[in-house]
Steps between C-alpha positions, in 0.01 A plus 500: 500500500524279822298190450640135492642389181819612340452664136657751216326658251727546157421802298519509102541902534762720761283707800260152480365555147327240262467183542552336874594135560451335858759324640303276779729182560832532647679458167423520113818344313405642157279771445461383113248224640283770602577749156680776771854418384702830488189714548538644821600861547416586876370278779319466874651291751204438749642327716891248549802574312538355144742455237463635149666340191561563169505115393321230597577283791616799696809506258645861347487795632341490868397727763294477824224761604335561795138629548411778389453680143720504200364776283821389257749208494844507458632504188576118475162367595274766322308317243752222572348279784435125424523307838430582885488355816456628863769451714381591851168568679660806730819693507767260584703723775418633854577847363537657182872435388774769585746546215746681660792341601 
């Protein structure tokens, strides 16, 4: 994975199945324009965090993912993504967050 640029790659099926779509600028407003509009089922994060949609222009239903692999997505973005847009380069924090109070 390392490399330079940021990028996703959207999955039509779950476990990374079907067809792929390649998410290579740092935002894609609505993922109709490029006939991936609620197609997704499971996703790679190579690199950045990003935020997910379920309408376009980041509107909906949203969550942010890290990298890694998403075999499955949540029940309100499976099959329901339409907009995206990275939101940082690196992990925002000095440490990972403690949740305990």
């Amino acid at each position: 994975w390392g490399g330079g640029r940021t990028r996703v790659v959207l999955y039509e099926g779950s476990n990374f199945q079907g067809r792929s779509f390649t998410v290579n600028d740092d935002s894609i407003f609505n993922l109709a324009t490029a006939g991936f509009n609620d197609r997704a089922a499971s996703l790679r994060v190579e690199r950045g965090y990003w935020m997910f949609c379920s309408d376009a222009n980041f509107t909906g239903e949203c969550q942010t993912f890290g990298p890694g692999d998403y075999a499955t997505l949540p029940w309100g973005l499976s099959s329901r993504i339409s907009s995206g847009r990275r939101i940082r380069e690196h992990y925002p924090y000095n440490q990972n967050p403690n949740w305990q109070r």
